[in-house]
C-alpha positions as CSV (number, residue, x, y, z in Angstrom):
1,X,9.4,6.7,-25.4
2,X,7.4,3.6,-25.4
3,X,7.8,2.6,-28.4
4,X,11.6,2.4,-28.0
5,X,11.4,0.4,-24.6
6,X,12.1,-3.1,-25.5
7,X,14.1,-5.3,-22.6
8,X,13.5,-3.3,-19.6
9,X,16.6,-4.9,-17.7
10,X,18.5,-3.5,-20.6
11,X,17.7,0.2,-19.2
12,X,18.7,-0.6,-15.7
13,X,21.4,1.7,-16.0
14,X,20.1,4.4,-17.9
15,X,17.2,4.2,-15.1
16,X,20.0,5.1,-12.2
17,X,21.3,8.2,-14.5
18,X,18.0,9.8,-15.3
19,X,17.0,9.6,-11.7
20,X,20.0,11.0,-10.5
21,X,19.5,13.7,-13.2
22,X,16.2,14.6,-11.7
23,X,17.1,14.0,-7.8
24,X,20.3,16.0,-8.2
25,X,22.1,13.3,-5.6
26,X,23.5,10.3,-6.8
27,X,23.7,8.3,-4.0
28,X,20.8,5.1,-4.0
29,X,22.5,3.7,-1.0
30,X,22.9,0.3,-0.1
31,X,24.2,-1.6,-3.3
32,X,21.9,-4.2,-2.3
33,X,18.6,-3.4,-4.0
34,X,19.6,-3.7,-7.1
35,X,19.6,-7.6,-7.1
36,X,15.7,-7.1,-6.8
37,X,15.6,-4.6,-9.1
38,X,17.5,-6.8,-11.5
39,X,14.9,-9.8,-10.9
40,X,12.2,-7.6,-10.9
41,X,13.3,-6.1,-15.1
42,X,13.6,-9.6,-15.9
43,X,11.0,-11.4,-14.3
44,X,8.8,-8.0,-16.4
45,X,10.9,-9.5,-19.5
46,X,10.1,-13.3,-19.2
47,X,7.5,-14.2,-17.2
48,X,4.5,-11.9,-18.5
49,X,3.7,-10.3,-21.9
50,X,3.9,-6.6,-21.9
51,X,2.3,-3.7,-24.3
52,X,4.5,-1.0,-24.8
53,X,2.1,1.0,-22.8
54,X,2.7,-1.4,-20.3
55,X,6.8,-1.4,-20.6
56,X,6.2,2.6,-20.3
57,X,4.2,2.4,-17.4
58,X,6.8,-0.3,-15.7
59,X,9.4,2.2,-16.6
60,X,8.3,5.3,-14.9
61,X,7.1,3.2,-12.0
62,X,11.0,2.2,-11.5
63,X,12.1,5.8,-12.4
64,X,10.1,6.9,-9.5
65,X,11.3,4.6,-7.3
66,X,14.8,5.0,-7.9
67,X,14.6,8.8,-7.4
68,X,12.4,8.5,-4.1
69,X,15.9,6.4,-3.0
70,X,17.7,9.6,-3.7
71,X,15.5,11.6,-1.6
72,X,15.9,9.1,1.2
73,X,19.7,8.8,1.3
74,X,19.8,12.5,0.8
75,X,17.7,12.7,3.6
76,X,19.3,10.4,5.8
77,X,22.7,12.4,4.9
78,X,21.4,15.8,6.1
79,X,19.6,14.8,9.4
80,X,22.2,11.6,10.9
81,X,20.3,12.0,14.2
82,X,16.8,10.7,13.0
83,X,18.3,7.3,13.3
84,X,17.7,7.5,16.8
85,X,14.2,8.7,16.9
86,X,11.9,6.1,18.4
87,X,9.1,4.1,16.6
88,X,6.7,3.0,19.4
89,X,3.4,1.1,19.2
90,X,2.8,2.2,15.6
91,X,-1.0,1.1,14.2
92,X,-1.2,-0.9,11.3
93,X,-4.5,-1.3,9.7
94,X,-4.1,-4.9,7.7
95,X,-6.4,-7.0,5.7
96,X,-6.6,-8.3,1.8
97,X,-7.7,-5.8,-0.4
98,X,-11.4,-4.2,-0.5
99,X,-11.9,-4.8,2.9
100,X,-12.7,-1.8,4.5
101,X,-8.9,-0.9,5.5
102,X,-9.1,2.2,3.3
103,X,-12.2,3.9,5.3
104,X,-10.7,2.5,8.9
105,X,-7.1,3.8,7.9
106,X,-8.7,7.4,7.0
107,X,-11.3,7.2,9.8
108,X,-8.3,6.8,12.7
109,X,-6.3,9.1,10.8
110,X,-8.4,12.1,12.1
111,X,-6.9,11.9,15.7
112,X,-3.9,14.0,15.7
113,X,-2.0,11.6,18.0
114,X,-1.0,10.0,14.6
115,X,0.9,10.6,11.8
116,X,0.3,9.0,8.3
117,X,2.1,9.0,5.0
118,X,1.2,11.3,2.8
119,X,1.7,10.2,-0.8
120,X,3.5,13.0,-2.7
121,X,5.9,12.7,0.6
122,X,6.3,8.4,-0.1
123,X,7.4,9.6,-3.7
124,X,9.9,12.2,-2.8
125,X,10.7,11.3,0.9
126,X,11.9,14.6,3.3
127,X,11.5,16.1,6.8
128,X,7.4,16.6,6.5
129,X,7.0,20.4,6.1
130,X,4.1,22.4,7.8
131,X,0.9,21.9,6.0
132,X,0.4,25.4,4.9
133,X,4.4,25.2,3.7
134,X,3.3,22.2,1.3
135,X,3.0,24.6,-1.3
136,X,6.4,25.8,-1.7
137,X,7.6,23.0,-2.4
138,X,8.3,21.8,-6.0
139,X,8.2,18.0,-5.5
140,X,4.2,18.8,-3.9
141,X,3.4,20.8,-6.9
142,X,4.5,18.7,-9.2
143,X,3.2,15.8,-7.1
144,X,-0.5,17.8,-7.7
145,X,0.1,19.0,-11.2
146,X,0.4,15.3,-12.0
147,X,-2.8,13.9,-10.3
148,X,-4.9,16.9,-12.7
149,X,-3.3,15.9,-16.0
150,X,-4.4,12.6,-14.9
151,X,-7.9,13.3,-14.2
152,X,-8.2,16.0,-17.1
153,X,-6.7,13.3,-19.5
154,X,-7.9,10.1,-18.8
155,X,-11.4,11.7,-16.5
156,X,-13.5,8.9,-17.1
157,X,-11.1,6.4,-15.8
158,X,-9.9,8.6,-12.8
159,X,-13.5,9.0,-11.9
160,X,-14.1,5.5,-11.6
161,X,-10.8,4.9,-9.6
162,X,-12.3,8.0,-7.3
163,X,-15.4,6.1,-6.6
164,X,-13.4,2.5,-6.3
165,X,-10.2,4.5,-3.9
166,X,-11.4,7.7,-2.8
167,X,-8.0,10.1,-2.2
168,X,-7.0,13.7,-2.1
169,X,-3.0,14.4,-2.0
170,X,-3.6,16.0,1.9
171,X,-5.1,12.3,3.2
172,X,-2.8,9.4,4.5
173,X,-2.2,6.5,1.7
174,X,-1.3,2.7,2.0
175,X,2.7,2.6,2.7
176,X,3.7,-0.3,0.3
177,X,4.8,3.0,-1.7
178,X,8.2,2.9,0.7
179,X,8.5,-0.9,0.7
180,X,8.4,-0.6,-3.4
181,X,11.3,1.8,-2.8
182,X,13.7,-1.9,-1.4
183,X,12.7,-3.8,-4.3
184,X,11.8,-6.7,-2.5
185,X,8.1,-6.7,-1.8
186,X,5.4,-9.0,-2.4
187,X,3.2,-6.3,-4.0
188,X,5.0,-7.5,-6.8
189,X,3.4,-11.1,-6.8
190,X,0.2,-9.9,-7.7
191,X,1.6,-9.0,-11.5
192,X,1.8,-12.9,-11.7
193,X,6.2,-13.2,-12.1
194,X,7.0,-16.5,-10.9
195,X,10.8,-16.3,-11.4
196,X,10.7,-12.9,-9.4
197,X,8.5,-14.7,-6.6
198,X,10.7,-17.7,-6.3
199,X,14.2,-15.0,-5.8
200,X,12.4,-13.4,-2.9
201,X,11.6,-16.7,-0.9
202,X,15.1,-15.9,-0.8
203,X,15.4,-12.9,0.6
204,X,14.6,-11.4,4.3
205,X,11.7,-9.5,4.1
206,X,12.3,-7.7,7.3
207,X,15.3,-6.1,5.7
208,X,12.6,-4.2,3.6
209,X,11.4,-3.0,6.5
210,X,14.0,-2.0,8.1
211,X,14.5,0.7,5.1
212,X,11.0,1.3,5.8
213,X,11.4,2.0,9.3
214,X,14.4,4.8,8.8
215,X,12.0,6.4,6.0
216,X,9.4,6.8,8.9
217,X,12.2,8.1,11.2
218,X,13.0,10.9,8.5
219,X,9.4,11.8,7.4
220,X,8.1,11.9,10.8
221,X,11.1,13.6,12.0
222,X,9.4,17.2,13.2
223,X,6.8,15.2,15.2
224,X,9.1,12.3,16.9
225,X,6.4,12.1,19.6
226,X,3.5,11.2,17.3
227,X,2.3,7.4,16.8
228,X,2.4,6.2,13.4
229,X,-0.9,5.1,11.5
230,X,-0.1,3.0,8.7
231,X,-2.2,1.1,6.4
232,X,-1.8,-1.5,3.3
233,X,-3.1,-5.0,2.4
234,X,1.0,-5.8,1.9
235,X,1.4,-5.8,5.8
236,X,-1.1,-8.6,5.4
237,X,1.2,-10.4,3.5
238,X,4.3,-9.7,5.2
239,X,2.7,-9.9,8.9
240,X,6.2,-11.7,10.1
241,X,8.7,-9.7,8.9
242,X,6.5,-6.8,10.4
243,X,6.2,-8.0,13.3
244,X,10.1,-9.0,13.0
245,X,11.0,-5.0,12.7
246,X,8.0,-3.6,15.4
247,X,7.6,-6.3,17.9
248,X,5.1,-3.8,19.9
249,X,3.0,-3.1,16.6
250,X,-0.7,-2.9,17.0
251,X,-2.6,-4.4,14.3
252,X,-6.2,-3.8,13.2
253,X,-7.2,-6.8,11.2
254,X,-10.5,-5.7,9.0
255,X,-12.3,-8.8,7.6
256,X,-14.6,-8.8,4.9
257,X,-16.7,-11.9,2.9
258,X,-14.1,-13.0,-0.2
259,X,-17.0,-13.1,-2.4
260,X,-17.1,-9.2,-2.1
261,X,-13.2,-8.4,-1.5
262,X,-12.1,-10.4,-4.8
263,X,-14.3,-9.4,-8.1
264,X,-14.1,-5.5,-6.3
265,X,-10.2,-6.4,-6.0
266,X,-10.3,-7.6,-9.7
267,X,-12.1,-4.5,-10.9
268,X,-9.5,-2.3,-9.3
269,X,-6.4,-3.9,-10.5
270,X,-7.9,-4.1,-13.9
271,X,-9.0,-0.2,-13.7
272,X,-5.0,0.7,-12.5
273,X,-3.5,-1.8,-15.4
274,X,-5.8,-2.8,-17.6
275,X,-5.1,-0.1,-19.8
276,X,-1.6,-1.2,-20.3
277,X,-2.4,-3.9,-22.3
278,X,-1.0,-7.2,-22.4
279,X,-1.5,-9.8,-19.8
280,X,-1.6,-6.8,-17.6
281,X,-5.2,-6.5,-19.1
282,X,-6.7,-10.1,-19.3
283,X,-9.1,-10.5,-16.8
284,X,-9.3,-14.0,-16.9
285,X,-5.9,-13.8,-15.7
286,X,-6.5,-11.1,-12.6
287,X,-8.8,-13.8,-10.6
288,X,-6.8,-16.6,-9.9
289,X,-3.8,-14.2,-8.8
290,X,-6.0,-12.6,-6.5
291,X,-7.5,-15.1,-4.9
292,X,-4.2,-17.2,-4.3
293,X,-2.4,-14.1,-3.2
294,X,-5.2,-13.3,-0.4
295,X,-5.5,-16.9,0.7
296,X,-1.9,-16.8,1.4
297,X,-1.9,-13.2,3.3
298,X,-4.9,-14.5,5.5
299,X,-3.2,-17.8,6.5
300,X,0.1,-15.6,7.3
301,X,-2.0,-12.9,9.5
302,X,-4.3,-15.9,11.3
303,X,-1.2,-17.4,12.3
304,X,0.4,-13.8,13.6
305,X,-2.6,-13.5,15.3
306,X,-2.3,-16.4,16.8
307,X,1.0,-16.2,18.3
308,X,0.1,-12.8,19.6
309,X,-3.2,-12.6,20.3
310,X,-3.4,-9.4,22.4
311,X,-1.7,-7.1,19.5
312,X,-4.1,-7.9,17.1
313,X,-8.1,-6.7,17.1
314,X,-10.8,-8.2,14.6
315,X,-12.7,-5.9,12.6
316,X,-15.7,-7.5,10.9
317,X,-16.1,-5.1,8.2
318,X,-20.3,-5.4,8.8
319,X,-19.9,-3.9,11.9
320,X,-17.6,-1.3,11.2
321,X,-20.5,0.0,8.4
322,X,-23.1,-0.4,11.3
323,X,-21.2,1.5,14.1
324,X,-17.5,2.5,13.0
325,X,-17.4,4.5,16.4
326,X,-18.4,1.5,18.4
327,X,-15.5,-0.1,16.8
328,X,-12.8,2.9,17.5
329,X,-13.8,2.8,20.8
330,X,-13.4,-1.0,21.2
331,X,-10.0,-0.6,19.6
332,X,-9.0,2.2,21.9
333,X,-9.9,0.1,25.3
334,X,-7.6,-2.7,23.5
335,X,-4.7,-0.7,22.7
336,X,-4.9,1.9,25.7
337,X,-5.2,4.5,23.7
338,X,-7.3,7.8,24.6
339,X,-9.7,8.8,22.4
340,X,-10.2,13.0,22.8
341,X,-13.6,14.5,22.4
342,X,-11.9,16.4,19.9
343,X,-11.2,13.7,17.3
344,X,-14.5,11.7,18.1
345,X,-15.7,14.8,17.2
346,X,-14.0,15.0,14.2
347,X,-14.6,11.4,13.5
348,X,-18.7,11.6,14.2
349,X,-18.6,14.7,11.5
350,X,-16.6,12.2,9.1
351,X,-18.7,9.6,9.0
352,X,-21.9,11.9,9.1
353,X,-21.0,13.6,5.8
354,X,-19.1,10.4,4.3
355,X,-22.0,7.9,5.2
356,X,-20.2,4.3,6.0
357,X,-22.7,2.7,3.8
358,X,-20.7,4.3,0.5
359,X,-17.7,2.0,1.7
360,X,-19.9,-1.1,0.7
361,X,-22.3,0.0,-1.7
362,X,-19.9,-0.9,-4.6
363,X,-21.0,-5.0,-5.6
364,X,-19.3,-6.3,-8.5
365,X,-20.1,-9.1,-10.4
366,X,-17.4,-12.3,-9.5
367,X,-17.9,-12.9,-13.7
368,X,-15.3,-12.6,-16.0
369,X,-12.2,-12.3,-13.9
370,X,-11.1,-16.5,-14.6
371,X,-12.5,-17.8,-11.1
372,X,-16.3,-18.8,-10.4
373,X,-18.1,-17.9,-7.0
374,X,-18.0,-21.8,-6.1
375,X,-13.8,-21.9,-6.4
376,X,-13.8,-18.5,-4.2
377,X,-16.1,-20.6,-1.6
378,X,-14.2,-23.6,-1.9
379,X,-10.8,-21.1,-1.3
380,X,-12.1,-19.8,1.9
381,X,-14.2,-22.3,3.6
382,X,-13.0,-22.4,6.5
383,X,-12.2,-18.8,6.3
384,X,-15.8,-17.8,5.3
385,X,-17.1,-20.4,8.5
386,X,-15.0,-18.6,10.9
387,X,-16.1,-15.1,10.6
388,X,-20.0,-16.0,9.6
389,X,-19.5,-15.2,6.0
390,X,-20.6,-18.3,4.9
């Protein structure tokens, strides 16, 4: 198929059929969404140079998206009364990639007050079934079947993505996987598509999370009483529309030296897309992107935090790998939240067999990726000052 993808906005419509062919619904919902698909095709058209690989991969991405929409609004149709649920106090872990959210997220996500997203459930959203259920369910085995063809087909690259973003399918995941599903989301910036970035200064962010809050309502629908967990450096980003949707959030801000969280940032991104060819895979390219993109999402969160100082707690991530359960328990006085000798338990065992040190053991070379280690200084001086990084 990739070698007959040429425009992708030309296959917007044959996008909407084949995922209503594999959703068996055909109702995406709001018409809305489709003016940011519509920027999103072209700005993939015009602004950056794509392989075919990469078209493919741009393709399927969408297709996915488009039939998690259908699982949503079919979802929403069946069960009218989880509009109602309430969403209160939900836990966001926040900060710029590589810097230490992942390992806080999945640390946290051990006390069964919370509830997380599951990733095969962010690609086809439902009512979350029972655990042991997960297996009769096609959209979880084909969910699995997928993530082994990956690794047996492409092992040496999934082991290095393993080592860069540990994951099984059972553990929670970042949640910019539902705010994808609106089509208007800054994850999209960091491909570098200017036209795309200047339609969404248009655009109310908080709409997106709006969708994202009903999604929550329907996955989380057995377990109305649980507090969400939820994790992704797009929250960092995005802090005011956030904050827009859940004005009671609680936010866990991790902060980590730039001249760590950018070249491992780099390396990841090039590991997901580099094989795509294209600009997708210039390196030189990945640095600047990154850099700008964070600077942005930091200045966004410190003025968040400012407004509302009393929702937000400060992780240095040094002190998270030198006590992570001194930090929990700091975040629990904060946030009045009661920490069970059953999940400190579980949480002591976690980091005893996962030693914190792994979560910043991986140094990679600032080289290569189009910025020098003086211009990442020079980007967050002040930044760096503030937190001792410098």
């Amino acid at each position: 198929m990739a070698a007959t993808i040429g425009a992708l906005a030309g296959f917007e419509e044959d996008l909407h059929h084949l995922a209503a062919s594999k959703a068996c619904f055909h109702d995406f919902g709001d018409s809305k969404y489709r003016c940011g698909l519509k920027a999103l095709l072209e700005a993939f058209d015009t602004d950056i140079r794509l392989s075919p690989l990469g078209r493919q991969r741009i393709y399927e991405m969408v297709l996915g998206l488009l039939t998690a929409r259908l699982y949503v609004n079919r979802g929403w149709a069946e069960n009218p009364h989880i509009f109602a649920i309430p969403l209160c106090q939900p836990v966001f872990v926040i900060g710029v990639g590589r810097s230490g959210t992942t390992a806080m997220h999945r640390l946290l996500s051990l006390d069964a007050q919370f509830q997380g997203l599951e990733a095969w459930l962010m690609n086809t959203p439902m009512v979350r079934p029972p655990r042991e259920a997960w297996p009769e369910f096609p959209e979880y085995r084909s969910f699995i079947e997928a993530v082994d063809n990956f690794r047996k087909n492409d092992s040496e690259r999934a082991l290095e993505l393993q080592k860069a973003h540990d994951s099984s399918p059972g553990e929670v995941e970042e949640s910019q996987g539902i705010l994808l599903q609106t089509f208007s989301c800054t994850y999209w910036e960091i491909f570098g598509l200017p036209s795309y970035a200047a339609w969404l200064r248009t655009q109310r962010l908080a709409e997106s999370y709006a969708y994202f809050t009903n999604v929550l309502r329907l996955i989380g629908a057995q377990e109305p009483h649980k507090r969400w967990l939820l994790k992704s450096p797009v929250h960092t980003f995005e802090i005011d529309a956030l904050l827009d949707v859940f004005p009671d959030a609680r936010i866990i801000q991790m902060h980590r030296d730039p001249l760590k969280t950018i070249p491992s940032g780099c390396n990841l991104r090039y590991l997901n897309w580099g094989p795509c060819g294209g600009d997708l895979a210039q390196r030189e390219l990945i640095g600047p992107m990154l850099c700008k993109w964070s600077r942005l999402a930091l200045n966004r969160s410190k003025a968040a935090s400012a407004r509302s100082p009393m929702q937000f707690f400060h992780v240095d991530h040094r002190r998270f790998l030198r006590d992570p359960l001194d930090v929990v328990h700091a975040i629990y006085e904060l946030f009045d939240l009661v920490l069970s000798p059953n999940a400190e338990s579980k949480m002591r065992e976690w980091v005893t067999t996962r030693p914190m040190s792994r979560h910043g053991e991986h140094i990679y070379p600032v080289d290569g990726w189009g910025i020098t280690p003086a211009e990442i200084r020079e980007t967050f001086a002040d930044y760096r000052a503030e937190h001792g990084f410098a």
